[in-house]
Rosetta silent file (secondary structure, phi, psi, omega in degrees, C-alpha in Angstrom):
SEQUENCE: XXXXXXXXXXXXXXXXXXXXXXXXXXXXXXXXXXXXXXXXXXXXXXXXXXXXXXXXXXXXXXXXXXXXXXXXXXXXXXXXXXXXXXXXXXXXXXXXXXXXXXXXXXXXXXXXXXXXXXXXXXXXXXXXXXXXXXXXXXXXXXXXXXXXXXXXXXXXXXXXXXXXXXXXXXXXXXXXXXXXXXXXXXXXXXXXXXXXXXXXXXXXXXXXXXXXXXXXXXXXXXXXXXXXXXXXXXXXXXXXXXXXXXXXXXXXXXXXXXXXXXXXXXXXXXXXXXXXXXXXXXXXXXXXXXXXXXXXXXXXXX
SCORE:     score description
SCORE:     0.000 S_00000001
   1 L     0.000  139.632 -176.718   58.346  132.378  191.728 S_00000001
   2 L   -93.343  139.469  175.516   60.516  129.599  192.228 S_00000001
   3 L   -27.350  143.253  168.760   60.219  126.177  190.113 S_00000001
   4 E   -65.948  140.937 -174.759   58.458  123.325  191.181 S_00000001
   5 E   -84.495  169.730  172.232   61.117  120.249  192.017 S_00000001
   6 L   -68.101   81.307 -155.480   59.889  117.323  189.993 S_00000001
   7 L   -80.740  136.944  152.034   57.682  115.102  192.279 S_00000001
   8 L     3.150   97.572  164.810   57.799  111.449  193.143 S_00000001
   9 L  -110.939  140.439 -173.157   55.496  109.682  191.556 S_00000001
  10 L   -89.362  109.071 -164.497   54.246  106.487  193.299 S_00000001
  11 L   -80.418 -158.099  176.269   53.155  103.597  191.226 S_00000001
  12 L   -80.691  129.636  177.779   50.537  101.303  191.957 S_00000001
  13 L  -104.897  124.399  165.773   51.219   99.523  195.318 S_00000001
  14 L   -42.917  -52.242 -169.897   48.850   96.983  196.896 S_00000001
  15 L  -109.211  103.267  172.280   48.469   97.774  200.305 S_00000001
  16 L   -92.095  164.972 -173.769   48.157  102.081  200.376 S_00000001
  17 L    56.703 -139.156 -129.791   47.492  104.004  203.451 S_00000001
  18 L   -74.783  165.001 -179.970   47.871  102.582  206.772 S_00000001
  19 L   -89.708  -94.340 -116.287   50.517   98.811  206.426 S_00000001
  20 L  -143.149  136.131 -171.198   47.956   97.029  208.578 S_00000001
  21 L  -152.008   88.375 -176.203   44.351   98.308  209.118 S_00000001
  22 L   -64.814  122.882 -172.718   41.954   96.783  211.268 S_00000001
  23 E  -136.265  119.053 -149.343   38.629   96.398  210.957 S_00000001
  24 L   -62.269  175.400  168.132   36.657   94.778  214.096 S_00000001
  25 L  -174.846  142.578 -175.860   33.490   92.793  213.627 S_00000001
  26 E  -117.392  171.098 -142.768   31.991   91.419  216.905 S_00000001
  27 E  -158.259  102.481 -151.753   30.362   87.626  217.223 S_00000001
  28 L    41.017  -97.001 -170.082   27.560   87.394  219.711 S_00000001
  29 L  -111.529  167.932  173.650   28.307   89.681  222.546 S_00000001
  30 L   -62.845  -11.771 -137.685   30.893   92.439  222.809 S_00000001
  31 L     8.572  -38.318  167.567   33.520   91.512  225.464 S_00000001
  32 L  -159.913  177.771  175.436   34.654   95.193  226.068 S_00000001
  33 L   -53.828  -71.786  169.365   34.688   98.636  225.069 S_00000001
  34 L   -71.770  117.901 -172.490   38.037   99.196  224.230 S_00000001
  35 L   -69.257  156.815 -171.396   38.087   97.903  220.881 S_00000001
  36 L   -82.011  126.199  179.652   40.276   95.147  219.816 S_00000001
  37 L  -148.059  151.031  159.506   43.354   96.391  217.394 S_00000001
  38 L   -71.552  160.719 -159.214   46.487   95.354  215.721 S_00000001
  39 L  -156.273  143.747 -171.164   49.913   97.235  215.397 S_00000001
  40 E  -121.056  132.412  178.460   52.237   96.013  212.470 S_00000001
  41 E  -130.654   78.672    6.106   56.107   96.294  214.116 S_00000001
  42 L   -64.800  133.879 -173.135   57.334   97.611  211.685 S_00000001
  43 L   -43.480  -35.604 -175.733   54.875   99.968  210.270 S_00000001
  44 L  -120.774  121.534 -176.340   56.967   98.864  206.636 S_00000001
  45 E  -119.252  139.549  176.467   58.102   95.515  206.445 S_00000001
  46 E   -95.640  140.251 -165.734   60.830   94.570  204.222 S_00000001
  47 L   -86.661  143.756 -137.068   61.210   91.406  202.880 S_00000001
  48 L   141.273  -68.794 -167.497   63.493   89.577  204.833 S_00000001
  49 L   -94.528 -168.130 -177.934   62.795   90.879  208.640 S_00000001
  50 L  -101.328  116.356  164.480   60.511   89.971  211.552 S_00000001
  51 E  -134.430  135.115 -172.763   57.299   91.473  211.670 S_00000001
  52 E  -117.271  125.108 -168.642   55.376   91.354  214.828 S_00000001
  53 E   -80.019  141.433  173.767   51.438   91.790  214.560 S_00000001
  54 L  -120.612  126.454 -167.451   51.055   93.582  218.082 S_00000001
  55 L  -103.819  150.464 -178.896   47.863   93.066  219.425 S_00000001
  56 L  -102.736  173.428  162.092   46.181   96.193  221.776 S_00000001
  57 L    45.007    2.895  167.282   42.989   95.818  223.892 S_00000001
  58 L   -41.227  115.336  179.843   43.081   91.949  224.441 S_00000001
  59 L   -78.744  127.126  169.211   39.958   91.236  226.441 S_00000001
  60 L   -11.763 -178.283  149.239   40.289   89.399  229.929 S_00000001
  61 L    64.292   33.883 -154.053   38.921   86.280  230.491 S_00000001
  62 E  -104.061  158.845 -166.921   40.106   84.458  227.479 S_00000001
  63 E  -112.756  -42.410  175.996   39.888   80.658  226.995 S_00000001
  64 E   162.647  155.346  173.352   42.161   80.939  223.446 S_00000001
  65 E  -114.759  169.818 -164.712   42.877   82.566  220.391 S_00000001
  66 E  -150.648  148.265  159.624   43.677   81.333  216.975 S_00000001
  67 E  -114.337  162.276 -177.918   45.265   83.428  214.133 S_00000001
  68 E  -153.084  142.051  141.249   44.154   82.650  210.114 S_00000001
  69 E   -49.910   91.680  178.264   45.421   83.574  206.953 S_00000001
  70 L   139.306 -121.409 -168.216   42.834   85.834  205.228 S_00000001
  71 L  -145.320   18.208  179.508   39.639   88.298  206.049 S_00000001
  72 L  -173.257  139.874  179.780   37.739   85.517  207.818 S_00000001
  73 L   -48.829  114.414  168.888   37.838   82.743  210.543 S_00000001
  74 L  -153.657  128.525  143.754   38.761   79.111  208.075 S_00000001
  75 H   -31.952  -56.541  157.449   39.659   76.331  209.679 S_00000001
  76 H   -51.473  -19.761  170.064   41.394   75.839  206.531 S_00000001
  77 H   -91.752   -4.092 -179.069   43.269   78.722  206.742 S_00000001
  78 E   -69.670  119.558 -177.480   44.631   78.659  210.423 S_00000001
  79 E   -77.638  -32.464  176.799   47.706   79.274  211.061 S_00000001
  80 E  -168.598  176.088 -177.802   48.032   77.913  215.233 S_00000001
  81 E  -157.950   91.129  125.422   45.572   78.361  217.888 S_00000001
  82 E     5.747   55.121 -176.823   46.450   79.163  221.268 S_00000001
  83 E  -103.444  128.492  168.854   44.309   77.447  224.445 S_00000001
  84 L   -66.501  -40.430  170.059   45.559   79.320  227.316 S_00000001
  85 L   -80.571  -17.913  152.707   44.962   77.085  229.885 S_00000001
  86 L   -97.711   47.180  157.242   46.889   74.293  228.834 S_00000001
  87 L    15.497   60.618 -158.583   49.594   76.797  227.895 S_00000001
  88 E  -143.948  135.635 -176.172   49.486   74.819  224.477 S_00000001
  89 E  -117.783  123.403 -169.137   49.767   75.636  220.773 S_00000001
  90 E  -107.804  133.735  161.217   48.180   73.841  217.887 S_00000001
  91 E   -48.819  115.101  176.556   49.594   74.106  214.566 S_00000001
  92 L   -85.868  177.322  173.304   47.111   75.047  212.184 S_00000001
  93 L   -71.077  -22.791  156.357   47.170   73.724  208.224 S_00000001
  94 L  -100.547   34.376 -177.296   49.166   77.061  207.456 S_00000001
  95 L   -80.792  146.724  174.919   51.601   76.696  210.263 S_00000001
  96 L  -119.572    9.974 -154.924   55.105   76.839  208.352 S_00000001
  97 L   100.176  -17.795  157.185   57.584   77.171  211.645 S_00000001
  98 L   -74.527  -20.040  175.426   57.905   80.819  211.176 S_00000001
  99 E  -101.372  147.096 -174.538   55.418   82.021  213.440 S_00000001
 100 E  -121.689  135.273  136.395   55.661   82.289  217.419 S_00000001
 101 E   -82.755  167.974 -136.882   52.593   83.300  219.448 S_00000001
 102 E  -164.246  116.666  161.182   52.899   85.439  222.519 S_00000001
 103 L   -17.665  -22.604 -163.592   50.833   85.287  225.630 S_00000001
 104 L  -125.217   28.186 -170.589   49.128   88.755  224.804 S_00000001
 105 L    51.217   23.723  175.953   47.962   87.205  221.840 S_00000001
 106 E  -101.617  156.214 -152.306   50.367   88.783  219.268 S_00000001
 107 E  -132.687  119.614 -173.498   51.771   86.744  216.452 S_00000001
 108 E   -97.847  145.672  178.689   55.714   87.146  215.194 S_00000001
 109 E  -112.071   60.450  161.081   56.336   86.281  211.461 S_00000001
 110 L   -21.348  123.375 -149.562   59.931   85.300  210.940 S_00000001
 111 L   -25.600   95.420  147.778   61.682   86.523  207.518 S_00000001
 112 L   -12.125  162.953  149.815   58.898   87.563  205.896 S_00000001
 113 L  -163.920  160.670 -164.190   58.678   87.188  202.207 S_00000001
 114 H   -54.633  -37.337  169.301   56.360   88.674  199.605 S_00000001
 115 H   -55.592   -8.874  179.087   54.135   85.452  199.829 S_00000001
 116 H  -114.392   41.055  172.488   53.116   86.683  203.264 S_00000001
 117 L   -93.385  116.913  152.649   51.128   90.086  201.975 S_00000001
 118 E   171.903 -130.734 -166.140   48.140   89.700  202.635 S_00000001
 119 E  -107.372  139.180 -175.413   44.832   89.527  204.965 S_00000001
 120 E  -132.957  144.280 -160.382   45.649   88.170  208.753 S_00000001
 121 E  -133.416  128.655  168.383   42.349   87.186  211.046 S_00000001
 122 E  -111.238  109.397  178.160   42.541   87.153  214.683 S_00000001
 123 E   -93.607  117.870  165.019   39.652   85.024  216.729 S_00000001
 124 E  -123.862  144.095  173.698   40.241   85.368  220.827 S_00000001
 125 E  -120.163  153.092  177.192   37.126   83.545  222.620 S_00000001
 126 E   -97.729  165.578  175.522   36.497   83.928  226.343 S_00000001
 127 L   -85.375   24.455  144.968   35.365   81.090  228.300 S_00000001
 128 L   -84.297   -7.680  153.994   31.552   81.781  227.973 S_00000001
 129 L    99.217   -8.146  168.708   32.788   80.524  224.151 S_00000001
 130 L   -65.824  131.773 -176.661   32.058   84.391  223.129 S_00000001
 131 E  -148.767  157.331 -154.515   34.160   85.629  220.852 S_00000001
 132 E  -139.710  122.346 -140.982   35.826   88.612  218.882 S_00000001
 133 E  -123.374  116.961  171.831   37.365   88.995  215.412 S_00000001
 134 L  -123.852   83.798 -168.205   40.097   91.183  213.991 S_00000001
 135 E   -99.818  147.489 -170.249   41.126   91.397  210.605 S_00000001
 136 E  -129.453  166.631 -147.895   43.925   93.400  209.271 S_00000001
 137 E  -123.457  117.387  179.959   45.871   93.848  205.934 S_00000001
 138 E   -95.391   97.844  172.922   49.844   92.860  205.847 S_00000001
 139 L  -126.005  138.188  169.698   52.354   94.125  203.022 S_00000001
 140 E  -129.794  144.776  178.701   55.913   93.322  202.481 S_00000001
 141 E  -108.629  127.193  176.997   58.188   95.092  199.962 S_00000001
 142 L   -86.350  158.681 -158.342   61.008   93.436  198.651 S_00000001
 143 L   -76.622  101.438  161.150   64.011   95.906  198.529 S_00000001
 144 L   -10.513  142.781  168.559   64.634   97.913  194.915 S_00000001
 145 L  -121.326  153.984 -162.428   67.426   97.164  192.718 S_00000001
 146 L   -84.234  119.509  178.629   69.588  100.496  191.280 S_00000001
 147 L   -80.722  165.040 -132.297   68.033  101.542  188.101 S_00000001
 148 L  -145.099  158.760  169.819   69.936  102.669  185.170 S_00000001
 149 L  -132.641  161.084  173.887   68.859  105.909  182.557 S_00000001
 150 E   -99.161  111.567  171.738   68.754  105.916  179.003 S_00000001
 151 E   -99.294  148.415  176.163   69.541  108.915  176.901 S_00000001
 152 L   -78.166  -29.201 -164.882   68.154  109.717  173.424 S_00000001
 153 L   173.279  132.782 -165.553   71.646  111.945  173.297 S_00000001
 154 L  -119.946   -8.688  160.312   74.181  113.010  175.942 S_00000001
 155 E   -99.176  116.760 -173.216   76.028  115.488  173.435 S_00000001
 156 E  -135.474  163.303 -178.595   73.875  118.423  172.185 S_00000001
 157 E  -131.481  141.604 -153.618   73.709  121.945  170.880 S_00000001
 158 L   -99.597  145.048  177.906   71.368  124.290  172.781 S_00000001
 159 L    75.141   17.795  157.031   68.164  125.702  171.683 S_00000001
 160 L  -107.430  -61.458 -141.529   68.314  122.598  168.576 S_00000001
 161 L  -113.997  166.051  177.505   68.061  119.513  169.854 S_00000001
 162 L  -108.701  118.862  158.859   65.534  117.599  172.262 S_00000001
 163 E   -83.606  114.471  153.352   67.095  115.302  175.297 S_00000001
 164 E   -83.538  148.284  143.898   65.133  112.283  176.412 S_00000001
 165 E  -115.394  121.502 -179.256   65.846  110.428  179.839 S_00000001
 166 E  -100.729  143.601  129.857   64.296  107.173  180.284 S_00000001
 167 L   -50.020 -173.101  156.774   64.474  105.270  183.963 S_00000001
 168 L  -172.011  158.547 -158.778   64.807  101.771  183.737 S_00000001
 169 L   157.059  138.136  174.488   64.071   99.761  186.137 S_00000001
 170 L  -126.184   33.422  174.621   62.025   96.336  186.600 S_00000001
 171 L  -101.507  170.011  166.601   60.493   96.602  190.229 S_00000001
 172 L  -125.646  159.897  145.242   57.185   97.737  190.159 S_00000001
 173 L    98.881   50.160  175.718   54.924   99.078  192.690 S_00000001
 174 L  -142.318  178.506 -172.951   57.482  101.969  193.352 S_00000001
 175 E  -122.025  156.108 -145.100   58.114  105.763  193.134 S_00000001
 176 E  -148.149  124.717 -167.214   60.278  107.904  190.559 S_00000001
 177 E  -157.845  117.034 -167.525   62.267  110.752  191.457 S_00000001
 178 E   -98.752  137.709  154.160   64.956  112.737  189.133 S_00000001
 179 E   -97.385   92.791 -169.250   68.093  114.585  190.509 S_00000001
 180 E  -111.864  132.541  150.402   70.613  116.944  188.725 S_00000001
 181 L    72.272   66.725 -163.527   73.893  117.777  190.585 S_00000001
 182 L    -6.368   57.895  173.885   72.340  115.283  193.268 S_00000001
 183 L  -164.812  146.002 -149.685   69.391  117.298  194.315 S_00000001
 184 E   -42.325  138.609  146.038   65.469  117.249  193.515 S_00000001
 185 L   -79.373  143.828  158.158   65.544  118.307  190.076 S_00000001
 186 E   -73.072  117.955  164.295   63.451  121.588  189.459 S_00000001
 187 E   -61.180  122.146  173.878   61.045  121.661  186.746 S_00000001
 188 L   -87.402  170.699  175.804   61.422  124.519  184.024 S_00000001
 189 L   -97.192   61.021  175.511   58.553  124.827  181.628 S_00000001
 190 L  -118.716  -26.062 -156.161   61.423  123.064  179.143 S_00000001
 191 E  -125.259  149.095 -177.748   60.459  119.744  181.097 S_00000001
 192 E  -159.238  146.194  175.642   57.737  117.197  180.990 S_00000001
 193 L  -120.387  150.495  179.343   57.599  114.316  183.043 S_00000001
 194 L   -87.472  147.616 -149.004   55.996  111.045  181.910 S_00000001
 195 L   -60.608  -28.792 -168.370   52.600  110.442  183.480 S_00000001
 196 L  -123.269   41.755 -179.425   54.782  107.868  186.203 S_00000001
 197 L    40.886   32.631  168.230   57.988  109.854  185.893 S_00000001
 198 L   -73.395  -30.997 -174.771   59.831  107.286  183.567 S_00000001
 199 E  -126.860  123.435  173.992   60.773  109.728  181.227 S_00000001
 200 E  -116.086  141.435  159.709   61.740  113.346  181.286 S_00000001
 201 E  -120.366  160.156 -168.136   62.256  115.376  178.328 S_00000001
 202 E  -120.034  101.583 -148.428   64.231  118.597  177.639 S_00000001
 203 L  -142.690   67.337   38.167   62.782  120.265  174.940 S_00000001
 204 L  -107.192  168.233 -160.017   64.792  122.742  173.543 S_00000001
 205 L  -106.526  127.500  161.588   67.968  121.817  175.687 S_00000001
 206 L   -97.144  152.298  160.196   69.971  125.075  176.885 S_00000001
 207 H    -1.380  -50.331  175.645   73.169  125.665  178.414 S_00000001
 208 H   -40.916  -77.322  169.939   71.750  125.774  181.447 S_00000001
 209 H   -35.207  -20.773 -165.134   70.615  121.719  181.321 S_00000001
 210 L   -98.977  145.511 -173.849   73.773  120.550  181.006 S_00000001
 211 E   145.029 -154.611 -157.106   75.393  118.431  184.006 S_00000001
 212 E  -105.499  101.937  165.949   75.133  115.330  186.028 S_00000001
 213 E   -84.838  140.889 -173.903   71.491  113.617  186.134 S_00000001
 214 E  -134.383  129.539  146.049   70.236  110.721  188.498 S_00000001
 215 E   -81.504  161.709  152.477   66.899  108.994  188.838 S_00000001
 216 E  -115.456  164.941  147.236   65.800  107.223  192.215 S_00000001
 217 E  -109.100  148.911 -177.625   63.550  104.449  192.692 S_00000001
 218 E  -136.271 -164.186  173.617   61.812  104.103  195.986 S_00000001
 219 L  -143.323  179.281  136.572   59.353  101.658  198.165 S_00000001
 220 L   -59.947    2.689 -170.836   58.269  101.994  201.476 S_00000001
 221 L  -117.450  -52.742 -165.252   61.307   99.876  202.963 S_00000001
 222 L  -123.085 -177.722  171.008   63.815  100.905  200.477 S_00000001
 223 E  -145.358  154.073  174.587   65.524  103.774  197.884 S_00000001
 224 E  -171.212  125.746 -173.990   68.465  103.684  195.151 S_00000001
 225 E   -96.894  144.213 -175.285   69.590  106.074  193.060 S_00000001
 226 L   -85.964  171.925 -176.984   71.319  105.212  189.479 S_00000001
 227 L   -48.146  158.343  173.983   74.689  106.293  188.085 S_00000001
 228 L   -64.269  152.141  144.456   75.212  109.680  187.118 S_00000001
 229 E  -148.123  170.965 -157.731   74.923  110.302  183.728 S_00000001
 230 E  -112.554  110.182 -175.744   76.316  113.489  181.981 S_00000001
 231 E   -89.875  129.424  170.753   74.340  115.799  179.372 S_00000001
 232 E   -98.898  131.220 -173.563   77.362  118.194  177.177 S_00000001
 233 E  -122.797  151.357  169.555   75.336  121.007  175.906 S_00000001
 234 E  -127.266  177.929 -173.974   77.521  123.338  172.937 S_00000001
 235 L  -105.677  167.281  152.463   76.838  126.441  171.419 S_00000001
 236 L   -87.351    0.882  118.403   75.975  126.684  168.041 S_00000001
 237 L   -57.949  154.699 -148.049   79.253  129.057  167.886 S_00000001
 238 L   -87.987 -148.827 -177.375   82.226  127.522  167.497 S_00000001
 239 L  -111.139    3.348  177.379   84.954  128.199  170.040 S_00000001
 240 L   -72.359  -31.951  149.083   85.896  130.716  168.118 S_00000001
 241 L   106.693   27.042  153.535   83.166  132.723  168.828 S_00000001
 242 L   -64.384  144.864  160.725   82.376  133.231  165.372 S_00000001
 243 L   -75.909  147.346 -168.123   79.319  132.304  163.604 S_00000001
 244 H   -59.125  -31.404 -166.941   79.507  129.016  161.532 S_00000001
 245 H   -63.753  -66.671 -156.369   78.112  131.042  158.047 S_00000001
 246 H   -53.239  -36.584 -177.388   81.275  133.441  158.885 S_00000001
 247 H   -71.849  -42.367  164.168   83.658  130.580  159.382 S_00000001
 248 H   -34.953  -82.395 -169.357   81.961  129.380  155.957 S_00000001
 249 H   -41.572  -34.968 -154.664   82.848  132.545  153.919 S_00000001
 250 H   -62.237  -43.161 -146.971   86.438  132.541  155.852 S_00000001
 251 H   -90.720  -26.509  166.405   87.104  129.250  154.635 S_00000001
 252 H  -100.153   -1.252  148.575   86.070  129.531  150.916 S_00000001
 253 H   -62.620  -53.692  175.349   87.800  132.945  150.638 S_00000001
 254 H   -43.494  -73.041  177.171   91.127  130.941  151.693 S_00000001
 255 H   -35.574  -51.322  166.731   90.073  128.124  149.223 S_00000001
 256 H   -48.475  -64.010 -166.240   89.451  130.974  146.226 S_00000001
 257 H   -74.334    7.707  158.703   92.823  132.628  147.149 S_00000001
 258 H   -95.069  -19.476  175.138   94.829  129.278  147.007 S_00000001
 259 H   -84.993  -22.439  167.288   93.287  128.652  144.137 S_00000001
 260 H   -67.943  -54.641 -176.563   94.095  132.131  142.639 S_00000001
 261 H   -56.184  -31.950 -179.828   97.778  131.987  143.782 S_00000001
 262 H   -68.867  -36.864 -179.825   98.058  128.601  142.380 S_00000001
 263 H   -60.508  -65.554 -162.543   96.666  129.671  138.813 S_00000001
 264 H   -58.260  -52.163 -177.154   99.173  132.962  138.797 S_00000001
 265 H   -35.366  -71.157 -164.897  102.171  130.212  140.048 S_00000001
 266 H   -73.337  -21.912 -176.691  101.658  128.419  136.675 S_00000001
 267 H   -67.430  -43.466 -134.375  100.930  131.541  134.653 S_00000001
 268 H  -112.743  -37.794  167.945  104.588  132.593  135.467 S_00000001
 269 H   -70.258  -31.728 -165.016  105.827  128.974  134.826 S_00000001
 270 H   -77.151  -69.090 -178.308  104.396  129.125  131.437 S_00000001
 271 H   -39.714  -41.735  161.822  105.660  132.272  130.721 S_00000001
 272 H   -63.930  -69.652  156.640  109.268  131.310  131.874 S_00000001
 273 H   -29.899  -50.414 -178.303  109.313  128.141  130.018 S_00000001
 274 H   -68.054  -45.814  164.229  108.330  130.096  126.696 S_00000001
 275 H   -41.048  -82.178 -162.559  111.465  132.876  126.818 S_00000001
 276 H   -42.648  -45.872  169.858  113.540  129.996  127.554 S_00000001
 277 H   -51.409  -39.424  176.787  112.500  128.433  124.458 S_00000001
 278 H   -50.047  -34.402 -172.945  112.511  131.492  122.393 S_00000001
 279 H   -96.345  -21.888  169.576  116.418  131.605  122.983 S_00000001
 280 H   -92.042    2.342  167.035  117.658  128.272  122.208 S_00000001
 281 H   -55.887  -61.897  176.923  115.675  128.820  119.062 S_00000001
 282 H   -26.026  -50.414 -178.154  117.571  132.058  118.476 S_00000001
 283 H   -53.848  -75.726 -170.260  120.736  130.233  119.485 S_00000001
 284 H   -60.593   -8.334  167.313  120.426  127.580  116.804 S_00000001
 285 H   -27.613  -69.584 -158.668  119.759  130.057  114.318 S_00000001
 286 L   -54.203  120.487  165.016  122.695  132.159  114.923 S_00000001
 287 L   -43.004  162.359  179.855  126.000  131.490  112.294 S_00000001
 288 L  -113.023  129.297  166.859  129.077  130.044  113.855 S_00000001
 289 L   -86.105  137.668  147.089  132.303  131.510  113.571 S_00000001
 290 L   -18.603  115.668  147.586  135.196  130.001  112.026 S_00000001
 291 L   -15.364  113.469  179.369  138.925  129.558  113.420 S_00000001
 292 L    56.768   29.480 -167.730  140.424  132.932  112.717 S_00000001
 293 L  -114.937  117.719  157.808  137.441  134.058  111.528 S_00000001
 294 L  -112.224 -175.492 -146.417  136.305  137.343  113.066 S_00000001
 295 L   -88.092  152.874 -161.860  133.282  138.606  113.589 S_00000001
 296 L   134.068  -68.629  176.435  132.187  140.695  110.471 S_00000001
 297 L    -8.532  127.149  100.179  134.048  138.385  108.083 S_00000001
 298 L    13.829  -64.903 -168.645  131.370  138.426  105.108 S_00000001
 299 L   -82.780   74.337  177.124  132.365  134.548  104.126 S_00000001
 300 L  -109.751  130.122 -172.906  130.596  132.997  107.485 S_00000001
 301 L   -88.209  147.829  174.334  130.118  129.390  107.047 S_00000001
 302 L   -92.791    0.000    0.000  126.739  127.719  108.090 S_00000001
């Protein structure tokens, strides 16, 4: 069976499932059938862009609409209001110059920023003063910065030592995804991932393991993967392809037999030195002949 790749894990993000998810509520009578709904354009908005709430199902007959900042119609909270028949737009207490309204009641939000996540309230009344309420849910991501790993040790010897990898990284609300040799890493049962994939460990590290590792970070708007970094795995044989105890003995036989050769080397000096001595004893011993003295002569002077 083949390994599992290592999956993404996604941390906590405010707004999950759908970006913007409407949920109607109606205010005296219905005005139609076809329910009133919002469309976020882009489904993922990055902080930064334009995102235009698209409104569907706008009922006839309309007198004006208003948009609000939150999950409910506040005066305090209005961002503009819209009377159609004077083709005229009033600036609410949260207008800030970024937003344009649109005949068809849809509302554009002009680079976004993280301060604009949140709950958006639509009121359109008809001119029997009836009216119909849609609020929906907003999130903007600001774009990841390229995270960096940490090793407990990028030189190792296989089936000894344990390799950590740490992510790093300070965005939150994102997903964690490891690569070696820039493709989903596969989990071995050697590998453990950290409950939100910050950390992997390699535990014992083989041959195998060794090469070029990446994390990513992602969002819904953005992704970035960090620098390679490079695990060196070794043998516990040398390159010799001896074992180290063998390499031991080799090396303290050599040591014994320099130390033997050295021992006999002096034995031989000693031994040399003493003869030589022996002979200039001998030497000074020996009588001296005379002048015209040969050897024999009886009468040999000292």
């Amino acid at each position: 069976m083949e390994p599992p790749s290592a999956p993404p894990h996604r941390g906590h993000i405010p707004c999950q499932g759908l970006l913007l998810a409407v949920s109607l509520s109606t205010f005296w009578n219905t005005l139609t059938t076809a329910q009133l709904t919002i469309e976020s354009v882009p489904t993922n908005a990055a902080e930064g862009k334009d995102v235009l709430l698209l409104v569907h199902n706008l009922p006839g007959n309309l007198a004006a609409y208003g948009w609000y900042k939150g999950d409910r119609v506040d005066p305090d909270q209005q961002i503009a209001l819209h009377v159609i028949e004077r083709l005229e737009i009033i600036p609410g207490p949260l207008y800030s110059g970024r937003e344009r309204m649109y005949p068809n009641g849809s509302l554009l939000l002009q680079k976004v920023t993280q301060e604009d996540t949140g709950y958006y309230t639509l009121q359109v009344i008809n001119k029997n003063f009836h009216s119909e309420v849609g609020t929906g849910q907003l999130c903007i991501y600001k774009p990841v910065a390229q995270p960096s790993i940490q090793a407990s040790n990028i030189t190792v010897t296989e089936q000894k030592d344990v390799v950590v990898l740490t992510c790093l990284t300070n965005d939150t609300g994102i997903s964690i995804q490891w690569f070696f040799y820039n493709q989903s890493l596969r989990l071995t049962e050697r590998m453990k991932l950290s409950h939100e994939n910050h950390t992997l460990t390699i535990d014992p590290i083989t041959r195998e393991d060794a090469g070029d590792y990446q994390c990513e970070v992602s969002n819904p708007v953005t992704s970035i993967k960090s620098d390679f970094i490079t695990l060196a795995v070794s043998s516990e044989k040398n390159t010799t392809g001896l074992p180290v105890r063998a390499i031991a003995c080799i090396v303290i036989g050599v040591l014994v037999g320099v130390v033997l050769v050295a021992a006999l080397g002096y034995f031989l000096f000693l031994t040399r030195t003493s003869r030589y001595d022996g002979i200039s004893h001998t030497l000074l011993l020996s009588p001296r002949l005379t002048p015209g003295q040969e050897e024999g002569d009886p009468f040999l002077r000292f």
